[in-house]
C-alpha positions as CSV (number, residue, x, y, z in Angstrom):
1,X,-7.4,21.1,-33.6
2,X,-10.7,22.3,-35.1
3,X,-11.9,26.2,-33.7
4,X,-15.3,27.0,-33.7
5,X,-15.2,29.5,-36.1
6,X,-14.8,26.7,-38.4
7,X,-18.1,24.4,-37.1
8,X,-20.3,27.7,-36.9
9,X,-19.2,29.0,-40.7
10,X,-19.8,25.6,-41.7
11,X,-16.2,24.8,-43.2
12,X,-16.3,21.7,-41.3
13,X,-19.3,20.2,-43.2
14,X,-18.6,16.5,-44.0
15,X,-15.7,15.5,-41.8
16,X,-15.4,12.6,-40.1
17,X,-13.6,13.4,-37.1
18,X,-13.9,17.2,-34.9
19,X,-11.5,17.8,-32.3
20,X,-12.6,20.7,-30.3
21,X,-10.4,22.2,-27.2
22,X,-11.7,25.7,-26.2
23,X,-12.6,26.1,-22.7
24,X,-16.7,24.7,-23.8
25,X,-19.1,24.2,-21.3
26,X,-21.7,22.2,-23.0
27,X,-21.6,21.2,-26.3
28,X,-22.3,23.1,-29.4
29,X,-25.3,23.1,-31.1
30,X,-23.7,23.0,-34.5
31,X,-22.1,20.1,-34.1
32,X,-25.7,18.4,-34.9
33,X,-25.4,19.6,-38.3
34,X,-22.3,16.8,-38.9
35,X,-24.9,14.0,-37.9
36,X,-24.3,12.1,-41.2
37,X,-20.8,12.1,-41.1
38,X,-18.9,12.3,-37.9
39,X,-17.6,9.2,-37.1
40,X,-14.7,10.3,-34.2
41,X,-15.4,13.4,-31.7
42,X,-12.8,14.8,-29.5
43,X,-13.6,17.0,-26.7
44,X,-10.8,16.5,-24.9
45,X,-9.3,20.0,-22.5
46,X,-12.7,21.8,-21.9
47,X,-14.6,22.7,-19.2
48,X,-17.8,20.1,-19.8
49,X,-20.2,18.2,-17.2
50,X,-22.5,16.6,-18.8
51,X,-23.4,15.7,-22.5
52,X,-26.9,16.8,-24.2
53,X,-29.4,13.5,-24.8
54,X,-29.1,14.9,-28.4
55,X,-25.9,13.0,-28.7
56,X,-27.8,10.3,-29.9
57,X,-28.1,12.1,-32.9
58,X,-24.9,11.6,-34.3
59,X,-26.1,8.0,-35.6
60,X,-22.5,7.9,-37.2
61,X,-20.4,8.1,-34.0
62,X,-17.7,5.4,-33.2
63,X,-15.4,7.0,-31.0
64,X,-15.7,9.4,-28.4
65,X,-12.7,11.7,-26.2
66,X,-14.1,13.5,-23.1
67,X,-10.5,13.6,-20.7
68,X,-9.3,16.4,-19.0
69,X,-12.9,17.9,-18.5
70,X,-15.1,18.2,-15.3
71,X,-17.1,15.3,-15.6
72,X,-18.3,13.4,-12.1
73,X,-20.3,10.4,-13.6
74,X,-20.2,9.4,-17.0
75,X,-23.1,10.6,-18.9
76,X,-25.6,8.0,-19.6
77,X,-26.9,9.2,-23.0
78,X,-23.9,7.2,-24.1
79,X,-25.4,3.5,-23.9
80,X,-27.7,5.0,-26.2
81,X,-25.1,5.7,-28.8
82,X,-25.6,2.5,-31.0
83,X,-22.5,2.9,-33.3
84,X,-19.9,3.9,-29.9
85,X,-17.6,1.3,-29.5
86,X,-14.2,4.0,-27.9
87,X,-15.1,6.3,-25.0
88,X,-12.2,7.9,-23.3
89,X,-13.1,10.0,-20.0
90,X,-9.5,10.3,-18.8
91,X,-8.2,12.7,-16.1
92,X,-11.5,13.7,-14.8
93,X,-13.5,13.1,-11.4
94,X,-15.8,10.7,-12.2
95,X,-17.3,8.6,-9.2
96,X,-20.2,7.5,-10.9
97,X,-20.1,4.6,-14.0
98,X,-24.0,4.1,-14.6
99,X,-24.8,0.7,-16.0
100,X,-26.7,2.8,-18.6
101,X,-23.6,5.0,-19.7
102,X,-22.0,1.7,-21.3
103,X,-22.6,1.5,-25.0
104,X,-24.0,-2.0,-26.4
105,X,-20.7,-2.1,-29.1
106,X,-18.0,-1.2,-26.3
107,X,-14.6,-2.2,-27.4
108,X,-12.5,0.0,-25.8
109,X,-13.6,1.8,-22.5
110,X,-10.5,4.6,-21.2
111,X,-11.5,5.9,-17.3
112,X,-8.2,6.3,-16.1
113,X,-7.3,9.0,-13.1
114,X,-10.5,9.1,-12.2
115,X,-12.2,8.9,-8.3
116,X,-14.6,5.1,-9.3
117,X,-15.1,2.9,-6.8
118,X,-17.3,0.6,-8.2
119,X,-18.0,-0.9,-11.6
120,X,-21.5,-2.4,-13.1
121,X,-21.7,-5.8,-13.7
122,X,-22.9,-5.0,-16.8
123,X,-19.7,-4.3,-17.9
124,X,-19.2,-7.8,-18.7
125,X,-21.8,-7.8,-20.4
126,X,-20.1,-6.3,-23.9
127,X,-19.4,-9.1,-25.5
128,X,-16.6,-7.2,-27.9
129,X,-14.9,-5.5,-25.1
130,X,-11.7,-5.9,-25.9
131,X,-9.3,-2.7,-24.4
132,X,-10.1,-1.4,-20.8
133,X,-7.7,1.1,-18.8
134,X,-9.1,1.9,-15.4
135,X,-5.5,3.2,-13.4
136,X,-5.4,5.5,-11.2
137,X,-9.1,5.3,-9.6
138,X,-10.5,3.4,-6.1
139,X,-11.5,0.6,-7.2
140,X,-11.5,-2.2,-4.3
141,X,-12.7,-4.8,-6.7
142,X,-13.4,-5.5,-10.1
143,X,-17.0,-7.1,-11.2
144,X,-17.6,-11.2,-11.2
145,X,-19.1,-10.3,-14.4
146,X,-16.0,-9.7,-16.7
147,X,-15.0,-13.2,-16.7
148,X,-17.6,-13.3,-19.5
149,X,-15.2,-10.7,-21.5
150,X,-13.3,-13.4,-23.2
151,X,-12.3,-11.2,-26.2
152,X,-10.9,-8.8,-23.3
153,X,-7.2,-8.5,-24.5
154,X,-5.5,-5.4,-22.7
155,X,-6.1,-4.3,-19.1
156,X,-4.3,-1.9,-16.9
157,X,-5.9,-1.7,-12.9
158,X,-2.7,0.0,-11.2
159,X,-2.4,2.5,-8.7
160,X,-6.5,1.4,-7.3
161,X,-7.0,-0.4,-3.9
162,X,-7.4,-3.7,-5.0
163,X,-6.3,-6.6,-2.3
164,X,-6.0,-9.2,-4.5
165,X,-6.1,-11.0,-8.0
166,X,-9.7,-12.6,-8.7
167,X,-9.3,-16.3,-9.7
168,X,-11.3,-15.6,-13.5
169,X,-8.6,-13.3,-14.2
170,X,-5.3,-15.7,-14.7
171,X,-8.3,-18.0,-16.7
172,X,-9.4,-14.8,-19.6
173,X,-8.4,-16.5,-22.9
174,X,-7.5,-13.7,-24.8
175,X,-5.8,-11.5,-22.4
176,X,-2.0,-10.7,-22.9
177,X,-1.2,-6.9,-21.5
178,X,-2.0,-6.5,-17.8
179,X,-1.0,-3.7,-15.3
180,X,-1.7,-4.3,-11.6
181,X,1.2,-2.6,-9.5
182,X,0.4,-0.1,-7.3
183,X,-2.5,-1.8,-5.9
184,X,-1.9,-3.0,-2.0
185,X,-2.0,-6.8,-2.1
186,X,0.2,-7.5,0.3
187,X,2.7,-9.2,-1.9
188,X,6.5,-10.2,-1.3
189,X,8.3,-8.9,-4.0
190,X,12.3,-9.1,-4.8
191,X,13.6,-5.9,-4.3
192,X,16.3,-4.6,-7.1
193,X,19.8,-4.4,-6.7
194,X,21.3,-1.0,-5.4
195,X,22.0,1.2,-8.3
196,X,24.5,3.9,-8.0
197,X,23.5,7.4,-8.3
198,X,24.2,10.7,-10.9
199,X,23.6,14.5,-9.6
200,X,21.5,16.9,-11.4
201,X,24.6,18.9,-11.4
202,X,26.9,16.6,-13.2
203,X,24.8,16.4,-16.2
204,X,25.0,18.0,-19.7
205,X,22.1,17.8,-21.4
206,X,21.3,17.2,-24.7
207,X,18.5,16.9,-27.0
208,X,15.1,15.6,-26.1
209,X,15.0,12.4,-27.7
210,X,11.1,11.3,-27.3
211,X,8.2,11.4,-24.5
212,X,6.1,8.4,-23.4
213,X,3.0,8.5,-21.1
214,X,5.3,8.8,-18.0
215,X,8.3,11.3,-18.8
216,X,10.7,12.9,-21.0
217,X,13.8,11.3,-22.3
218,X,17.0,13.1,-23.3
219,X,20.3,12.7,-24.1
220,X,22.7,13.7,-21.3
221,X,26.2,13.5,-20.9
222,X,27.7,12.6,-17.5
223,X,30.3,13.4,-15.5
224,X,32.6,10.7,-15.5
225,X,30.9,8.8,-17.8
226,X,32.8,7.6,-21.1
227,X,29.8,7.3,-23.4
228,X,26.3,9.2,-23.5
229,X,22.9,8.1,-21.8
230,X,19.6,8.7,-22.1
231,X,17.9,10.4,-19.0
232,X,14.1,9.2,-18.5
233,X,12.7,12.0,-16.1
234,X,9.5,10.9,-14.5
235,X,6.3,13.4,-14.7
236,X,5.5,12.5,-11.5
237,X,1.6,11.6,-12.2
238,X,-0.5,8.9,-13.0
239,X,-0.4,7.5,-16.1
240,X,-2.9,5.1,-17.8
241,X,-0.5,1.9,-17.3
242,X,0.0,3.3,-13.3
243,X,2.7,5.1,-11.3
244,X,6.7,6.3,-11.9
245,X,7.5,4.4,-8.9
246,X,6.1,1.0,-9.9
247,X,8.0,1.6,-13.3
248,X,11.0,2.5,-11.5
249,X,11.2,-0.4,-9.3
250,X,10.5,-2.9,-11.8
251,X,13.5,-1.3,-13.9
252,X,15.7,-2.1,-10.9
253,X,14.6,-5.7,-10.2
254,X,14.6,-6.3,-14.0
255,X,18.5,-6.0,-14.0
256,X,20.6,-5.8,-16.8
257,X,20.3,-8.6,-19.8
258,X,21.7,-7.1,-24.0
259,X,18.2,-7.0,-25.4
260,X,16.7,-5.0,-22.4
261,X,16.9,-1.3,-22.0
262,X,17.4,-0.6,-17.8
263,X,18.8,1.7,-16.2
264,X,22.5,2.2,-14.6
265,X,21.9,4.5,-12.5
266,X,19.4,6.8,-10.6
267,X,19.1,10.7,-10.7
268,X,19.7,12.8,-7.8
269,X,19.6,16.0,-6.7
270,X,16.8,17.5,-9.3
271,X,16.2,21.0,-8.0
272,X,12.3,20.2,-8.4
273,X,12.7,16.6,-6.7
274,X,11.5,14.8,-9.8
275,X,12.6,11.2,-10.1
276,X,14.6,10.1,-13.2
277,X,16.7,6.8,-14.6
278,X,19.9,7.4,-16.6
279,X,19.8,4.0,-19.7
280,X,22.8,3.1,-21.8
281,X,22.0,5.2,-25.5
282,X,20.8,3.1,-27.9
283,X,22.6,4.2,-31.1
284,X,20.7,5.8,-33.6
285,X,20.2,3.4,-36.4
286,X,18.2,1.1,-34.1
287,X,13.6,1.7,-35.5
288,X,10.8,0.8,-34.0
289,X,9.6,-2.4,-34.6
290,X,6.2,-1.2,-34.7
291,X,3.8,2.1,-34.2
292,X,1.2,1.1,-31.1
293,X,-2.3,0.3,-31.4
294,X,-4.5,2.9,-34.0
295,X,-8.2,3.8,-33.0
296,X,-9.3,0.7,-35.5
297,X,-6.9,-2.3,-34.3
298,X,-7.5,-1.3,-30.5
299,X,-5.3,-3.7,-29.5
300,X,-2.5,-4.6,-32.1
301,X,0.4,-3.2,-33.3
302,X,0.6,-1.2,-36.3
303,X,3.3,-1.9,-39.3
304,X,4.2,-0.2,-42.3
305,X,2.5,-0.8,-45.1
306,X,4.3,-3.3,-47.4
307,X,6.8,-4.2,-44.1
308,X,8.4,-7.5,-44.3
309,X,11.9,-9.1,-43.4
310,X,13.6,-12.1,-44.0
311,X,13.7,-14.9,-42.3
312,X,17.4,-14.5,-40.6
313,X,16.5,-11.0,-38.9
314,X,13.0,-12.2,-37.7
315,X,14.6,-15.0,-35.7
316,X,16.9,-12.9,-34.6
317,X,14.6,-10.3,-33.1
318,X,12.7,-13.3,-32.0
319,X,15.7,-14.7,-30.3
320,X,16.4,-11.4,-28.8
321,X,13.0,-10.7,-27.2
322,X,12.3,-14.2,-26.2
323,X,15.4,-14.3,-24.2
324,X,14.6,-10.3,-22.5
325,X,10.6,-11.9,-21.5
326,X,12.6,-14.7,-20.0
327,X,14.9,-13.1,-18.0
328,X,12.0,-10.5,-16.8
329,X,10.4,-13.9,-16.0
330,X,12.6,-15.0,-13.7
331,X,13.7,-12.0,-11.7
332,X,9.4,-12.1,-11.1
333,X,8.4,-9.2,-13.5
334,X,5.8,-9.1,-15.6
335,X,6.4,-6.5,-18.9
336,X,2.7,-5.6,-19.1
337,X,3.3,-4.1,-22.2
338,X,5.3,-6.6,-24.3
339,X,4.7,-4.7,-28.0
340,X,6.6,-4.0,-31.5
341,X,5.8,-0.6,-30.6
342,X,8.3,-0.7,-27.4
343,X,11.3,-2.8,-29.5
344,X,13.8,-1.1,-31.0
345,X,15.8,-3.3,-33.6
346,X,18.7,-2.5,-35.8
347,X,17.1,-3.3,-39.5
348,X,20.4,-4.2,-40.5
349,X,21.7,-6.8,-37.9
350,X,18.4,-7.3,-36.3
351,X,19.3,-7.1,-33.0
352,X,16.7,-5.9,-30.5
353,X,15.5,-4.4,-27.7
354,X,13.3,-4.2,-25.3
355,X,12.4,-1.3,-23.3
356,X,9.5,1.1,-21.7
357,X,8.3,-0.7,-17.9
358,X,5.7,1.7,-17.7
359,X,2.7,-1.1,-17.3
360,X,5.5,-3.3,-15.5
361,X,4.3,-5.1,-12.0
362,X,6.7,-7.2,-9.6
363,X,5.3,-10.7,-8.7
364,X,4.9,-12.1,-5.5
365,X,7.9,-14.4,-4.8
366,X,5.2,-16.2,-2.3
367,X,2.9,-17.2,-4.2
368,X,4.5,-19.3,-7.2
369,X,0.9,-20.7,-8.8
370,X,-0.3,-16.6,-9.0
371,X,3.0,-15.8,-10.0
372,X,3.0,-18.4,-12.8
373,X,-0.8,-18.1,-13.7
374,X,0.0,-14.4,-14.5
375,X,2.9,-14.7,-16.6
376,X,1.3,-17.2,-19.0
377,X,-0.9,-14.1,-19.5
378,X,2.4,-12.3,-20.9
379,X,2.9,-16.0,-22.9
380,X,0.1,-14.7,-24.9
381,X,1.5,-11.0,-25.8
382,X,4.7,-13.2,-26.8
383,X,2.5,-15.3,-29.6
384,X,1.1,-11.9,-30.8
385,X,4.4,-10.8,-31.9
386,X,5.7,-14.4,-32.8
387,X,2.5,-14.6,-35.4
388,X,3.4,-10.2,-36.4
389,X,6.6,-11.6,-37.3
390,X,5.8,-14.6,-39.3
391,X,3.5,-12.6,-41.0
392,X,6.0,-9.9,-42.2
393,X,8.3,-12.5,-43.4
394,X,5.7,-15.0,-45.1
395,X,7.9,-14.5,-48.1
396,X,9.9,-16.8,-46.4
397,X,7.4,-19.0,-45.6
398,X,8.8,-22.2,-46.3
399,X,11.9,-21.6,-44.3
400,X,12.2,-24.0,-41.4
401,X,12.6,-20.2,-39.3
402,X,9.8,-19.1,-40.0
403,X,7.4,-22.4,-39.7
404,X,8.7,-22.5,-36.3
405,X,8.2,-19.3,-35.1
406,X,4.6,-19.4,-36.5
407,X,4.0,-22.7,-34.8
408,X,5.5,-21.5,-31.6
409,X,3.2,-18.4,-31.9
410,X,0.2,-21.0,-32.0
411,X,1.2,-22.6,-28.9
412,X,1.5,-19.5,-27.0
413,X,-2.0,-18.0,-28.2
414,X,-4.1,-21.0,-27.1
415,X,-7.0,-20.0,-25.7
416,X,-6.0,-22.1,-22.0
417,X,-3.4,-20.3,-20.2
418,X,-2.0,-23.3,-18.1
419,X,-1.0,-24.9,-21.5
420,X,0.8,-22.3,-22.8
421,X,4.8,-23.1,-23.0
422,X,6.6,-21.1,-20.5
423,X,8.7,-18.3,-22.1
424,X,11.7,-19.8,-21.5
425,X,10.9,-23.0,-23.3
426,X,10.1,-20.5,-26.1
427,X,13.5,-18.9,-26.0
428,X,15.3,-22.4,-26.2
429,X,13.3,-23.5,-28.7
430,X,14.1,-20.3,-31.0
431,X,17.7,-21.1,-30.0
432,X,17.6,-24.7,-31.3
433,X,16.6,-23.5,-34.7
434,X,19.5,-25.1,-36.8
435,X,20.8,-23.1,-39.8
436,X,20.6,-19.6,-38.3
């Protein structure tokens, strides 16, 4: 985090991106002076309403943070940013999305936690929107218009008032990572099984062992319990793929399956009434497949550079998270979030696992066509890692492995839904791969 001290002595001069987090109330005048070279501004945790028309200035700008500010309608001096293509305005109390305010080169539009109601049609007017996170916000409808977004790839619209799916939607051709729990559609979903629960009070805890956008995770040892777990403690707040209690009940429908990590149990009896899942520990040596998304591939996963494996532990992965997607499939949940980034994988066996039900929505049990329009959108997330990990093993390329996990990865990115394979036809064919 940048100071002001820094911009006004001019130490800052040339950078490329400013964070600034100091309680500002309008923007300062000396951040002009970086016009020919600041490319990403952060202005994240301040106390701003409204952004000067000199913004336009900054000819250089691509991304812009505003969340956790004061914001109530997102400043229109934005559409005249030529260069914008990221605006993030999360956690703020905007009511008010002005045609105007959205930037000709929007890729990636963040609004989540917000009070909006209604969206411009113009919004589907940006031909390379690609990212758009609008959970946790009123919205009763989305525009007709963004059936025109065909490069639209991720979209999260929990926790809104939304009564039902539009028709376009199941029909986007590049769309793969959709959240829409939380929204009050009247559906008939299959409840979970009955978990059994853990007291507060018979826990020893542990370390923290990592933080996503919905709670803390730690190691805890339980009372009774022969091995250690991993404790998920909600935060108890929106998040930008929805709510803690959408997550939680699509961890109990999801049941258990080896390549998925759910829960076995609930918590009870936190002395501050915050909701929490106890998961089997997944020893140590397991990696992330992948890091998530950067600011520059919006959408896809990012790998190490020079990352590849061989052929035998990409089918297995392959085989592993196939067969999770499938089983989510049939219990009637959608992932939402099927990435590397949330696979953990044991480098040296290969095994997987899939984990993190934060974007995760139960499907109507009613309404089989919806149901099964809306998981061939998840088909699609399934060909984006097929085709990551074809790609990381093309050193292998003539193995008979790896041509049919790329050719699977085709079928299952085609640009009409309804002919995508089902991922349980993926997961039988990646089992009828002889030689493995």
């Amino acid at each position: 985090m940048h100071t002001l001290e820094q911009l006004r002595s001019g130490a800052l001069a040339g950078t490329r991106r400013l964070d600034l987090s100091c309680g500002l109330s309008e923007l300062p005048e000396e951040v002009f002076a970086l016009a020919d070279t600041l490319e990403v501004l952060n202005l994240s945790g301040n106390h701003l309403r409204e952004l000067p028309h000199l913004l336009t200035r900054l000819h250089k700008l691509q991304v812009l943070f505003a969340s956790d500010n004061d914001f109530e309608v997102l400043p229109e001096v934005l559409g005249d940013c030529p260069a914008l293509h990221m605006v993030g305005f999360k956690a703020n109390r905007i009511a008010d999305v002005p045609a105007a305010a959205l930037p000709p080169a929007l890729r990636w539009l963040t609004l989540t936690d917000n009070a909006i109601g209604h969206l411009p049609a113009e919004l589907g007017q940006r031909p390379a929107l690609q990212k758009l996170m609008l959970s946790g916000n009123r919205l009763q409808a989305l525009p007709d218009s963004l059936q025109q977004a065909h490069r639209l790839e991720l979209l999260r619209i929990s926790a809104n008032r939304l009564s039902e799916v539009p028709a376009w939607l199941t029909e986007l051709p590049r769309l793969s990572w959709l959240a829409l729990a939380g929204n009050d559609m009247g559906w008939d979903c299959t409840a979970g099984p009955e978990m059994p629960s853990i007291a507060w009070s018979d826990l020893t805890h542990g370390p923290l062992l990592g933080e996503g956008a919905s709670g803390h995770i730690y190691q805890v040892q339980a009372r009774g319990w022969p091995q250690p777990l991993a404790l998920k403690l909600f935060k108890g707040e929106v998040t930008s793929d929805g709510l803690p209690e959408d997550e939680m009940a699509a961890c109990l429908a999801a049941g258990q399956h080896p390549a998925l990590t759910t829960p076995v149990a609930r918590l009870k009896g936190h002395p501050a009434q915050a909701q929490g899942l106890l998961m089997p520990l997944i020893p140590s040596a397991h990696v992330n497949l992948a890091g998530p998304p950067s600011l520059q591939s919006c959408t896809r996963d990012v790998y190490p550079s020079g990352f590849n494996l061989s052929a035998v532990l990409a089918l297995r992965i392959a085989r592993d998270v196939a067969g999770a997607v499938a089983h989510l499939h049939q219990f009637g949940v959608m992932h939402g979030d099927l990435y590397a980034h949330n696979i953990l994988i044991d480098p040296l066996h290969g095994q997987a696992r899939l984990g993190d039900f934060g974007a995760a929505t139960l499907l109507p049990t009613e309404q089989p066509d919806l149901r099964q329009r809306l998981l061939a959108l998840e088909v699609r997330a399934l060909g984006c890692l097929l085709e990551e990990l074809g790609a990381a093993s093309l050193a292998h390329a003539d193995s008979p492995a790896v041509q049919a996990m790329q050719n699977l990865a085709q079928a299952c990115l085609t640009d009409q839904p309804h002919q995508r394979p089902s991922v349980m036809a993926v997961a039988q064919a990646l089992q009828a791969i002889e030689g493995f």
